[in-house]
C-alpha positions, 0 to 999 in steps of 0.5 A: 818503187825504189825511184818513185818521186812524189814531188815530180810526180805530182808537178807532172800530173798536175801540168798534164791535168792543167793542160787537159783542161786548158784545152777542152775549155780554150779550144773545145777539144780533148787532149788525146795525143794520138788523136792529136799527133794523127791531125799534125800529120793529115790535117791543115791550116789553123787546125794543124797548127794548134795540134803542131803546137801542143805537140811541140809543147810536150818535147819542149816540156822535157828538154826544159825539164832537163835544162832545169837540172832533171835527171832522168834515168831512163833504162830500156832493158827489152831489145829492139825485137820487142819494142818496135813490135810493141810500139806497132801494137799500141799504134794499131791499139790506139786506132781500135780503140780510137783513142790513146790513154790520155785521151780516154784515161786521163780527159775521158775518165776524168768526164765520166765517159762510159767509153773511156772507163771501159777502154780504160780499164782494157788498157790497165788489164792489158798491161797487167797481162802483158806485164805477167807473160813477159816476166813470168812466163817468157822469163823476161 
């Protein structure tokens, strides 16, 4: 908790809130990235683009957070051997639980949907798991 900052923090999460509830209101749709993504790349017309454009939104989002002086520190410790097998396995999670965390964890919960409390609370365990092995018993 030594690099936790309140105020980005809670700037971040209130754009993600404002932008999840702009797009349900706006365009009758949930924000789940996944979900989204996997329409830029099957979907066409007017369809693809309004998902296009959400997803440039959220690289544009960190290149001007970075233009504005933000400074990530961002160090991935895990070899490359546990990160695309780890990236593999929440694509495929995604698709098993047809929906990602932002769909389910931050649109469905915050709707009360039963599906997304549970999935929600399996991804939230997982990690907690995930977590526990790597650190304590592979030895991470």
């Amino acid at each position: 908790m030594t690099n936790f900052t309140p105020l980005p923090a809670l700037i971040g999460g209130v754009l993600i809130g404002l932008a999840a509830v702009l797009l349900l209101y706006l365009n009758g749709r949930v924000a789940g990235v996944s979900g989204i993504m996997a329409g830029v790349m099957r979907m066409s017309g007017a369809e693809r683009w309004w998902r296009f454009a959400f997803v440039a939104g959220l690289v544009l989002g960190g290149g001007l957070y970075l233009a504005l002086g933000g400074n990530p520190e961002i160090t991935i410790e895990a070899a490359s051997a546990y990160i695309i097998p780890a990236g593999l396995l929440v694509g495929f999670g995604t698709r098993l639980g047809n929906g990602c965390t932002s769909g389910h964890g931050v649109c469905g919960v915050a709707r009360l949907s039963v599906r997304s409390l549970i999935a929600t609370a399996a991804f939230m365990a997982t990690a907690m798991i995930t977590v526990f092995i790597v650190r304590h018993v592979i030895g991470g």
